[in-house]
TIMI-2910 file (N, C-alpha, C, CB; in pm, 1 decimal, decimal comma, always signed):
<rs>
+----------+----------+----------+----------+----------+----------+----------+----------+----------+----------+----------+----------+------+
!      n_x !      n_y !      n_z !     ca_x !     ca_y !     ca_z !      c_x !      c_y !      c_z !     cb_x !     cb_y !     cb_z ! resn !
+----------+----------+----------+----------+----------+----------+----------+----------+----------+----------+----------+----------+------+
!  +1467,8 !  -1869,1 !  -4852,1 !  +1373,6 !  -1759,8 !  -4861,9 !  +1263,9 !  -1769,9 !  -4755,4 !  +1312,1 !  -1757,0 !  -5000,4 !  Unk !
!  +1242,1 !  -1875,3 !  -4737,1 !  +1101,1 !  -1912,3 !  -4632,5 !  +1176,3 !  -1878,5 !  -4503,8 !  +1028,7 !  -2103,2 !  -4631,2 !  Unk !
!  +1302,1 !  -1875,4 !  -4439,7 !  +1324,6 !  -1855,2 !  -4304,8 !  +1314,5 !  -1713,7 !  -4305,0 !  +1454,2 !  -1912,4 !  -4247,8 !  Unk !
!  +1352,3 !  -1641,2 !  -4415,1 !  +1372,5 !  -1504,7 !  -4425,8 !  +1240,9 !  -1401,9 !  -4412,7 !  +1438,2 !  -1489,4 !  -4555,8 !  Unk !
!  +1144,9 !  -1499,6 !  -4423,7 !   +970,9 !  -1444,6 !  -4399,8 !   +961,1 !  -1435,8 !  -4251,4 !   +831,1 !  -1567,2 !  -4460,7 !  Unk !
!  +1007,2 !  -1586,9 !  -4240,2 !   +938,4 !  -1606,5 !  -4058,5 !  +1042,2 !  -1525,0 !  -3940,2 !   +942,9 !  -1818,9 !  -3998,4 !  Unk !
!  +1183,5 !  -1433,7 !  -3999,2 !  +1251,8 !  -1364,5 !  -3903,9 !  +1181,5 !  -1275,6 !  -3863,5 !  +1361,6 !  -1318,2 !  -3935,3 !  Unk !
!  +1087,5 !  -1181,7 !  -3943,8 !  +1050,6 !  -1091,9 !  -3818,3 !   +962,0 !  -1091,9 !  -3696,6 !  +1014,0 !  -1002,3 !  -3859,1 !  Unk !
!   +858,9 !  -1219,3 !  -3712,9 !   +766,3 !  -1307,1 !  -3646,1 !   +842,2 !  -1352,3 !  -3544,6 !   +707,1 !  -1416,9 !  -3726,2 !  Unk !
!   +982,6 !  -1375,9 !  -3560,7 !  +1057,9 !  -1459,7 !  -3459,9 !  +1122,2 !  -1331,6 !  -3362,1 !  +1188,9 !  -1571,4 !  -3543,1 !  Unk !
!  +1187,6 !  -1253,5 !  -3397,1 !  +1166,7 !  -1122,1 !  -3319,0 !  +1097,0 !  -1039,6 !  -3298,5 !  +1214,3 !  -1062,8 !  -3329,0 !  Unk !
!   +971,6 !  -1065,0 !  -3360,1 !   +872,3 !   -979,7 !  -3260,1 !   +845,1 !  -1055,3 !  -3114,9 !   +714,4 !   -958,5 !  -3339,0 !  Unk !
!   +812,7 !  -1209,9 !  -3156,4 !   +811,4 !  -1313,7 !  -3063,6 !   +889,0 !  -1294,0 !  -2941,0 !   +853,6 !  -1426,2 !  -3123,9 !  Unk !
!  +1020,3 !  -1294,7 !  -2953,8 !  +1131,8 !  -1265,1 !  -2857,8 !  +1177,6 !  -1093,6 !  -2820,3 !  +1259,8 !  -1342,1 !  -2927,1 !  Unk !
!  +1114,9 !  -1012,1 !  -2837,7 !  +1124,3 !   -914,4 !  -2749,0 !  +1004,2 !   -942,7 !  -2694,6 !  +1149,1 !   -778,6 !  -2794,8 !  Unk !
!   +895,3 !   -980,0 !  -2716,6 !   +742,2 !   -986,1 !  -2657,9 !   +794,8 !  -1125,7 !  -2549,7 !   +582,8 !  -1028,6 !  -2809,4 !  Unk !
!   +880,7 !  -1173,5 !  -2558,5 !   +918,3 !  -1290,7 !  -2454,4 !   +945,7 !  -1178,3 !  -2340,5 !  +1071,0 !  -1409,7 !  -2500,3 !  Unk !
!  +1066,4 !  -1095,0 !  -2376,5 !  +1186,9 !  -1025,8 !  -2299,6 !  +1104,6 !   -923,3 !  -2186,7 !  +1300,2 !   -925,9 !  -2422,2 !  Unk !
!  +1016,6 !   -848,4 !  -2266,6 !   +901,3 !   -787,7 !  -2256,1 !   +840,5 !   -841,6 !  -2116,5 !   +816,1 !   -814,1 !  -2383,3 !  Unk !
!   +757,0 !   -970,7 !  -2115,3 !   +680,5 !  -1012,6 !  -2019,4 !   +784,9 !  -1110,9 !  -1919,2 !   +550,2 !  -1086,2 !  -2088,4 !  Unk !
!   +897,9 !  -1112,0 !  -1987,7 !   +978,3 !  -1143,7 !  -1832,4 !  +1055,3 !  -1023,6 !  -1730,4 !  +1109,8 !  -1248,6 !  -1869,9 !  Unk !
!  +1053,2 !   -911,7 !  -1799,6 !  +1053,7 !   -811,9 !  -1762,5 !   +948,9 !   -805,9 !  -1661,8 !  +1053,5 !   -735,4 !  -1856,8 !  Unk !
!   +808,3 !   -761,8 !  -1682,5 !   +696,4 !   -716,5 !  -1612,9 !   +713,8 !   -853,2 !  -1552,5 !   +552,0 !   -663,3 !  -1690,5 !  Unk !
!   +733,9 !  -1018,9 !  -1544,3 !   +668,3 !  -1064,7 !  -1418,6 !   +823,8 !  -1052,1 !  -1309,4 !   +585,3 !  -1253,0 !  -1442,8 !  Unk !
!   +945,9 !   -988,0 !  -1355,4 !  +1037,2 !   -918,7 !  -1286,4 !   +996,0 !   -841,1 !  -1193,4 !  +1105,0 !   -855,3 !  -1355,3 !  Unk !
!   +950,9 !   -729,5 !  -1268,1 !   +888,2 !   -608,1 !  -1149,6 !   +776,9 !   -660,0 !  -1060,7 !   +814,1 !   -466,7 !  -1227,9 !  Unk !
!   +696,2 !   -725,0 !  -1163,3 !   +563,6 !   -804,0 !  -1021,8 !   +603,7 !   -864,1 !   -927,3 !   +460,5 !   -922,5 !  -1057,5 !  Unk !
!   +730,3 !   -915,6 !   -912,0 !   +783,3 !  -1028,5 !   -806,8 !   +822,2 !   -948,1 !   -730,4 !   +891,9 !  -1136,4 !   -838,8 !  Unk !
!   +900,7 !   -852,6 !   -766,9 !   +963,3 !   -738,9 !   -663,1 !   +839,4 !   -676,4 !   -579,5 !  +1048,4 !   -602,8 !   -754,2 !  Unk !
!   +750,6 !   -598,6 !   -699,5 !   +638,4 !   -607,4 !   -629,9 !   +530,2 !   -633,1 !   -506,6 !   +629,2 !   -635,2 !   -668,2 !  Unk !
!   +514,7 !   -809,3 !   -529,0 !   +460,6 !   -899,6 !   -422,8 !   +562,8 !   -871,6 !   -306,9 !   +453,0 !  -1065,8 !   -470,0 !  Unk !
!   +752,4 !   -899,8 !   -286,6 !   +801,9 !   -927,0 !   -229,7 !   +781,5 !   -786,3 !   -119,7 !   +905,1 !   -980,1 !   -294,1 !  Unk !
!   +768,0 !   -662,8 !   -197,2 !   +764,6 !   -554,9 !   -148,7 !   +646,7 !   -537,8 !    -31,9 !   +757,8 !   -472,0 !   -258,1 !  Unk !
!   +512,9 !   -571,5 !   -100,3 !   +409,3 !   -583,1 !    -74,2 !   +378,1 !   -660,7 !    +93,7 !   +367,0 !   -644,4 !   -194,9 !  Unk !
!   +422,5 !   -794,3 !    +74,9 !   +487,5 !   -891,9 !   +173,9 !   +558,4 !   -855,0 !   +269,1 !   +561,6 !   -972,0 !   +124,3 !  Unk !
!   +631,7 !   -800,1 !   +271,8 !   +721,4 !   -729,9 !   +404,8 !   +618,1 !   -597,3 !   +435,7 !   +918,3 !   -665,5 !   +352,2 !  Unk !
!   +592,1 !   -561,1 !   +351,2 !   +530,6 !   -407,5 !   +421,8 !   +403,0 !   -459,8 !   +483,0 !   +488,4 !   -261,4 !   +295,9 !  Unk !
!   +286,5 !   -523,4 !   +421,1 !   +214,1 !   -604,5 !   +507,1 !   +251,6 !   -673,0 !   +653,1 !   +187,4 !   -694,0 !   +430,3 !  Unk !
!   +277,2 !   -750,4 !   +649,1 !   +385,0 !   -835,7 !   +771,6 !   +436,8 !   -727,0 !   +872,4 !   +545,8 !   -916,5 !   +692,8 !  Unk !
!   +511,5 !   -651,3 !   +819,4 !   +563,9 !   -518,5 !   +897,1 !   +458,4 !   -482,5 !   +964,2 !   +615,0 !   -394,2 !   +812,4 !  Unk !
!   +376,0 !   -434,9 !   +930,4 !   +234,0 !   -323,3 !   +961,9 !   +171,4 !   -415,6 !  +1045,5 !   +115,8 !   -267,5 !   +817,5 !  Unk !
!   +194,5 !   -517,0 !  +1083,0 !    +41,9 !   -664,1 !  +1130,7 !   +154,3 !   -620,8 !  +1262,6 !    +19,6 !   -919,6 !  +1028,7 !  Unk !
!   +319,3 !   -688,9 !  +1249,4 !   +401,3 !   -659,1 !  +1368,2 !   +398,9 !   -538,4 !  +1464,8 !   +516,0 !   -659,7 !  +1325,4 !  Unk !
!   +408,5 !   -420,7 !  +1407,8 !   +460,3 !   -342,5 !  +1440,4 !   +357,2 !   -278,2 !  +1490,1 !   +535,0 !   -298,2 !  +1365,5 !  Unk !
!   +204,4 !   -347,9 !  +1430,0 !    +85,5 !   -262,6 !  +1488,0 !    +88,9 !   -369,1 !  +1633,2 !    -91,9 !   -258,4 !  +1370,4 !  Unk !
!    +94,2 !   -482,2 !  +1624,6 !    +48,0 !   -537,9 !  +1773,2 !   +167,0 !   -522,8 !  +1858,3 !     -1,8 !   -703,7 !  +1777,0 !  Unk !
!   +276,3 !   -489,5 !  +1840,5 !   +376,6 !   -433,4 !  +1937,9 !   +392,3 !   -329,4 !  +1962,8 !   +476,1 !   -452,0 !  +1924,2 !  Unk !
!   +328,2 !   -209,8 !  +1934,0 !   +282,8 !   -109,9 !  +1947,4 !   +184,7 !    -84,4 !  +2063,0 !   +244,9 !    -89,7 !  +1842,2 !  Unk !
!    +76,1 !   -223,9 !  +2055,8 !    -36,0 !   -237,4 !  +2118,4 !     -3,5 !   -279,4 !  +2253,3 !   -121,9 !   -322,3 !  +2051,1 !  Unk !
!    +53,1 !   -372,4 !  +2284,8 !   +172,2 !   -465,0 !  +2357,5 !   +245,5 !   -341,3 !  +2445,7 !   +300,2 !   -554,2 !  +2225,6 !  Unk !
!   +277,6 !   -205,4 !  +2397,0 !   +396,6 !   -151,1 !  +2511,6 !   +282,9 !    -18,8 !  +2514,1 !   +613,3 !   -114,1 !  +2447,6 !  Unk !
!   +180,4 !     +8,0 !  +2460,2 !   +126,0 !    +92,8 !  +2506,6 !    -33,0 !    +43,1 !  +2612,2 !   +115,4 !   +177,4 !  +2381,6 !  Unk !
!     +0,6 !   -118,3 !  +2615,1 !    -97,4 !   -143,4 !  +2737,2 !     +1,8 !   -173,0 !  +2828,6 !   -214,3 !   -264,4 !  +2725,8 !  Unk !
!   +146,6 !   -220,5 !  +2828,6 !   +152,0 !   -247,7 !  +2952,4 !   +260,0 !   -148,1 !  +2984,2 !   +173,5 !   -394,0 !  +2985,3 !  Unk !
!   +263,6 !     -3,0 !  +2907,3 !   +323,6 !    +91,4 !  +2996,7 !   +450,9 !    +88,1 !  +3023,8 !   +272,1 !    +89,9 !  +3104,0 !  Unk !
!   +548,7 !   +207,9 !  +2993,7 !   +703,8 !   +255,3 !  +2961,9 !   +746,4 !   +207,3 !  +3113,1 !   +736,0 !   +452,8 !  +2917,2 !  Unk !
!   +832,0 !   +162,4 !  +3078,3 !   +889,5 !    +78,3 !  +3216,1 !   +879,7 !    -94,0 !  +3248,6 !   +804,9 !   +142,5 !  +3339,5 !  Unk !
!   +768,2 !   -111,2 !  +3197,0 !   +776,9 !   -277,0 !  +3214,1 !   +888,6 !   -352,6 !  +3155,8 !   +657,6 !   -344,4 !  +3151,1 !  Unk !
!   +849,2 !   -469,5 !  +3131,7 !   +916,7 !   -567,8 !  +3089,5 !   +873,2 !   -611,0 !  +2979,6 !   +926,3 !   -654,3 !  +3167,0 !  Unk !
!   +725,2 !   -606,9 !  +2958,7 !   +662,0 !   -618,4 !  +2830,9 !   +676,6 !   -496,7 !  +2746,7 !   +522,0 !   -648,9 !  +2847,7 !  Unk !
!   +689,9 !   -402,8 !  +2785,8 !   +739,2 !   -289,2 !  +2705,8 !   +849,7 !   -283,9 !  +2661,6 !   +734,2 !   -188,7 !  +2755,8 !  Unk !
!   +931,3 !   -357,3 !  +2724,0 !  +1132,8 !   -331,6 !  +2701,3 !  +1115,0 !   -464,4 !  +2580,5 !  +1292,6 !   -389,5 !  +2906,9 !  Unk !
!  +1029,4 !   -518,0 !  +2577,1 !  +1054,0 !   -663,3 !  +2517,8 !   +959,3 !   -626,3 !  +2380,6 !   +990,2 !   -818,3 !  +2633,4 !  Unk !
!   +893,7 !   -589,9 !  +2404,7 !   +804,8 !   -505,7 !  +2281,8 !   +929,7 !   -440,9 !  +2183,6 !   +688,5 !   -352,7 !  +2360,0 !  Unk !
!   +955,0 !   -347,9 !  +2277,2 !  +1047,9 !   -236,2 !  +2196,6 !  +1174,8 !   -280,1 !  +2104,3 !  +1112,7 !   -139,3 !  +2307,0 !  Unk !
!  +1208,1 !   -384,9 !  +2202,8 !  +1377,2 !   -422,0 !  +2142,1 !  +1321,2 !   -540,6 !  +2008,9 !  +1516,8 !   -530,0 !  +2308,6 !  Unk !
!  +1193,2 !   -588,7 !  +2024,3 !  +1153,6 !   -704,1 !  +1929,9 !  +1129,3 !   -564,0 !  +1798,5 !   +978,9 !   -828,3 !  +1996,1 !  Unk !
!  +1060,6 !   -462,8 !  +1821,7 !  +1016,8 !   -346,7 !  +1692,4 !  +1139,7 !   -325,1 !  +1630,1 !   +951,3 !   -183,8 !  +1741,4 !  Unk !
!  +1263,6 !   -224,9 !  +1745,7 !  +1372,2 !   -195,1 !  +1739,3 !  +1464,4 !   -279,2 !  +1614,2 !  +1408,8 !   -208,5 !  +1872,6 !  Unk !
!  +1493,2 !   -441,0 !  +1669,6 !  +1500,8 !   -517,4 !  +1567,7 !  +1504,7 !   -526,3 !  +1476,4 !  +1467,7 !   -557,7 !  +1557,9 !  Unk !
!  +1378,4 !   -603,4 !  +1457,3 !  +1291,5 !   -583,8 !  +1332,5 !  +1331,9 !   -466,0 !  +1213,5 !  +1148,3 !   -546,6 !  +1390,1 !  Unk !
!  +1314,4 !   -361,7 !  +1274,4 !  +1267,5 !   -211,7 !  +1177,4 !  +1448,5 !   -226,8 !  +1146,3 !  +1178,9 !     -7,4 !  +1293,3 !  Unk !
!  +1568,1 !   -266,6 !  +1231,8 !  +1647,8 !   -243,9 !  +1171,7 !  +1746,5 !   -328,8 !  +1062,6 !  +1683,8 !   -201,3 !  +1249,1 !  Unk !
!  +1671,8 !   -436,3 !  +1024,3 !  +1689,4 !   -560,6 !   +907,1 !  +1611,0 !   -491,1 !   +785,5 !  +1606,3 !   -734,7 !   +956,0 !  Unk !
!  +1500,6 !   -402,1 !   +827,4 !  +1389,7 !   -403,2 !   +709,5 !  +1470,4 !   -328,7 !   +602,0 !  +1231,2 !   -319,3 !   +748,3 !  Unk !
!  +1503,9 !   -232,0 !   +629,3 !  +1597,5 !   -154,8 !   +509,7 !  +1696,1 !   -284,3 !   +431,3 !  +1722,8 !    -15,0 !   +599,2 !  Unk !
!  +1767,7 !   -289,3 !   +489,3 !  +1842,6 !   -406,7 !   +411,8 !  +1784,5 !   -510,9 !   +301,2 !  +1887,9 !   -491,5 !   +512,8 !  Unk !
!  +1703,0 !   -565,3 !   +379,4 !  +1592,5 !   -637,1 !   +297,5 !  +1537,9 !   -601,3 !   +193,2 !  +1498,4 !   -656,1 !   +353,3 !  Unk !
!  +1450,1 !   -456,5 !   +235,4 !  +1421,5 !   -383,6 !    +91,3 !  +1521,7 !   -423,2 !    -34,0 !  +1437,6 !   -215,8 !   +113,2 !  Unk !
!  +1663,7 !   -313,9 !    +37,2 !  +1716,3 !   -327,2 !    -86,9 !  +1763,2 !   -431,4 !   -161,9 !  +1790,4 !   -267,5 !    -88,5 !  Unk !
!  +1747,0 !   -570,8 !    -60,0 !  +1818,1 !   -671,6 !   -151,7 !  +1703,5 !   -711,9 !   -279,3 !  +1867,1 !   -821,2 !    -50,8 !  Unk !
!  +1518,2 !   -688,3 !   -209,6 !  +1451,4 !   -739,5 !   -328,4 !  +1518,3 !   -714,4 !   -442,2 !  +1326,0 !   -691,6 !   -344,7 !  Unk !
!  +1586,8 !   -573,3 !   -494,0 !  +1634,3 !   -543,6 !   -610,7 !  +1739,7 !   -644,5 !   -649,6 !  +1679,7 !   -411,2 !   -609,6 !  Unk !
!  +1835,8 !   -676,1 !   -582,6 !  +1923,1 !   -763,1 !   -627,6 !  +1902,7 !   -917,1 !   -628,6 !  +2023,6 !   -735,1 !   -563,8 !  Unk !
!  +1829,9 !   -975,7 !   -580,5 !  +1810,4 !  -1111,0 !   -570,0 !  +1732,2 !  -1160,9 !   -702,2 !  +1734,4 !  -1141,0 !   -436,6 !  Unk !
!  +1773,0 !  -1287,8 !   -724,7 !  +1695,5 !  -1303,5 !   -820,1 !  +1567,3 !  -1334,5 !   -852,6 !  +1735,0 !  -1352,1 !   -858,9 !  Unk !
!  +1560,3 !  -1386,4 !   -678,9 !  +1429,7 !  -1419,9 !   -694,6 !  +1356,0 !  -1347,3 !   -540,9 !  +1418,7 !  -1601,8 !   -716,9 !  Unk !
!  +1284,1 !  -1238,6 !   -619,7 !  +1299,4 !  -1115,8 !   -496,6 !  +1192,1 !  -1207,5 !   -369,1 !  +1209,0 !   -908,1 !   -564,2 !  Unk !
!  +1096,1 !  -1304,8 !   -410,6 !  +1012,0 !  -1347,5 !   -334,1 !  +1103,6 !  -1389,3 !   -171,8 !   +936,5 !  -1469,5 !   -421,6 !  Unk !
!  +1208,9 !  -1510,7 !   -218,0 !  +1309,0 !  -1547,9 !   -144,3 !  +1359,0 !  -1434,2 !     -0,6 !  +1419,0 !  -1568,1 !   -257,4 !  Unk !
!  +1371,3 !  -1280,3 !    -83,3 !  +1399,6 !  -1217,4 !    +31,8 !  +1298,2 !  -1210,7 !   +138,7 !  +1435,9 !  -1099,7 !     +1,2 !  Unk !
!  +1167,7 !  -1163,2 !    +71,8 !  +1076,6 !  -1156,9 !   +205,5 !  +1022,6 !  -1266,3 !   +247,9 !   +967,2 !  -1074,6 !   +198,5 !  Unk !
!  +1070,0 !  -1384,6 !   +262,3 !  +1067,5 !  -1518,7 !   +305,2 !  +1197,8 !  -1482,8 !   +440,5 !  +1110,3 !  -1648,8 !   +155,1 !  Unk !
!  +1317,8 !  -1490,2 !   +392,1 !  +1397,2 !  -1487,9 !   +442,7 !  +1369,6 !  -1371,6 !   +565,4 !  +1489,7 !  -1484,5 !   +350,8 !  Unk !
!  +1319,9 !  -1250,5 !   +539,5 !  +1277,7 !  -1161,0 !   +594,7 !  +1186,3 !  -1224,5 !   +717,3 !  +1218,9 !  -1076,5 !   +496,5 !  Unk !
!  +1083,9 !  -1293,6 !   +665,3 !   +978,2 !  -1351,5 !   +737,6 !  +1057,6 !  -1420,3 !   +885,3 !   +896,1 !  -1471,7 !   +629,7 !  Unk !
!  +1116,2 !  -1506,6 !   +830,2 !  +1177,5 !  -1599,4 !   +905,6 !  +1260,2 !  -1539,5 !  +1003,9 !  +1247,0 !  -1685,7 !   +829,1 !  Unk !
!  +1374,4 !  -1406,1 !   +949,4 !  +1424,8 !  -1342,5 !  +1053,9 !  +1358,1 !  -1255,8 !  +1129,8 !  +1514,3 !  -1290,4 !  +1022,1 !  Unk !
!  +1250,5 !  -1205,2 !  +1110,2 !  +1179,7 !  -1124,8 !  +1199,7 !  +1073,1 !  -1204,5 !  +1328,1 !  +1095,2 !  -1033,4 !  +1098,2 !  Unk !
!  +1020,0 !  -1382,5 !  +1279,9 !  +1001,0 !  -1439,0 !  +1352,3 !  +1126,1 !  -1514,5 !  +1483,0 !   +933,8 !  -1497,4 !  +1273,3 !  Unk !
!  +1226,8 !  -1539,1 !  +1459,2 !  +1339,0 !  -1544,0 !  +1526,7 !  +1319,7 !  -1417,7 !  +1616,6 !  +1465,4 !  -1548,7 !  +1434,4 !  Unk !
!  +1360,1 !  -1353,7 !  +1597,6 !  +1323,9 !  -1212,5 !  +1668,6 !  +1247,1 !  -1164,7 !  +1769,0 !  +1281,9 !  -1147,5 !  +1601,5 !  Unk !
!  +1113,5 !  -1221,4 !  +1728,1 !   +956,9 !  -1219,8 !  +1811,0 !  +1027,8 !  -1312,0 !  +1905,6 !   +784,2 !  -1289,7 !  +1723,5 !  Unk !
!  +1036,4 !  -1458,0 !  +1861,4 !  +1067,8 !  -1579,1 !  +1926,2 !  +1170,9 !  -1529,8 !  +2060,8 !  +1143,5 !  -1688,8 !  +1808,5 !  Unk !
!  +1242,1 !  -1479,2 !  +2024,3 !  +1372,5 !  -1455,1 !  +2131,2 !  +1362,5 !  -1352,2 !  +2197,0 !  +1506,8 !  -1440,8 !  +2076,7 !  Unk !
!  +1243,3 !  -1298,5 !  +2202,0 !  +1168,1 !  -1162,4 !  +2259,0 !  +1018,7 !  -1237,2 !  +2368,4 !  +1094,5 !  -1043,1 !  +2081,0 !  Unk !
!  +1019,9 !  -1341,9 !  +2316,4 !   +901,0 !  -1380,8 !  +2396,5 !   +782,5 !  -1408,5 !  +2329,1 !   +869,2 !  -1285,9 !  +2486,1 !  Unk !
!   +759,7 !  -1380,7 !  +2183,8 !   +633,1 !  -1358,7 !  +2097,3 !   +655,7 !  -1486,7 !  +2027,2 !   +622,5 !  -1214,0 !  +1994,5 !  Unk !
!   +542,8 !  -1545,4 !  +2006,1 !   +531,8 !  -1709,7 !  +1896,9 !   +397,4 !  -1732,9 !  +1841,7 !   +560,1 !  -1872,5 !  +1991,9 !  Unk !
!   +326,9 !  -1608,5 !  +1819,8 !   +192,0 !  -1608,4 !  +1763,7 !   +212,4 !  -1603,1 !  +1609,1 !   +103,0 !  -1483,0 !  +1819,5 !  Unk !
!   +351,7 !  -1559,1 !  +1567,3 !   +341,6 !  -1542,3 !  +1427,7 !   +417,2 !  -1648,6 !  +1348,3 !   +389,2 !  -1409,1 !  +1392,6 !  Unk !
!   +374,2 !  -1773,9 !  +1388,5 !   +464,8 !  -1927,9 !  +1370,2 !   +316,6 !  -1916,3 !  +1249,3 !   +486,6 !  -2101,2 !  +1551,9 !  Unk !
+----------+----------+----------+----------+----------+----------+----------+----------+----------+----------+----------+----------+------+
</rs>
């Protein structure tokens, strides 16, 4: 009789578990989201800056462009994996890392 008291205490308990692993689910996606679009915007603003001082035709411009070019074309992918990964942080890590490769092999190493 006494376990039969404490069952509904025990499922309220455990959807209120399910509940807040849910929400720190979406928060992670969240941050991860947050994280790339930040990062993005810091890149994409100083390579921006980068081919509009040294002017369509250079070398710093071609190297600008193909490092943005890049970049912008991993980011979609990425997005969508936050949804699938389990641990969405991991992607924009991974993200991080491939978009510094990128800079790196473009000429850029300020964002080590």
């Amino acid at each position: 009789m006494a376990t039969e008291a404490w069952q509904p205490r025990i499922e309220a308990l455990e959807t209120k578990v399910v509940e807040l692993a849910t929400q720190l689910d979406q928060r992670t996606k969240e941050m991860a989201y947050m994280y790339i679009h930040s990062n993005w915007t810091l890149i994409r603003w100083y390579l921006t800056r980068e081919q509009d001082r040294a002017g369509e035709g250079s070398e710093i411009y071609v190297r600008a462009k193909n490092a943005e070019t890049l970049i912008d074309g991993q980011l979609t992918r990425n997005l969508r994996d936050i949804h699938f990964e389990p641990q969405a942080m991991d992607v924009a890590y991974r993200w991080r890392i491939e978009s510094t490769v990128i800079l790196k092999e473009n000429g850029y190493t300020f964002f080590d």
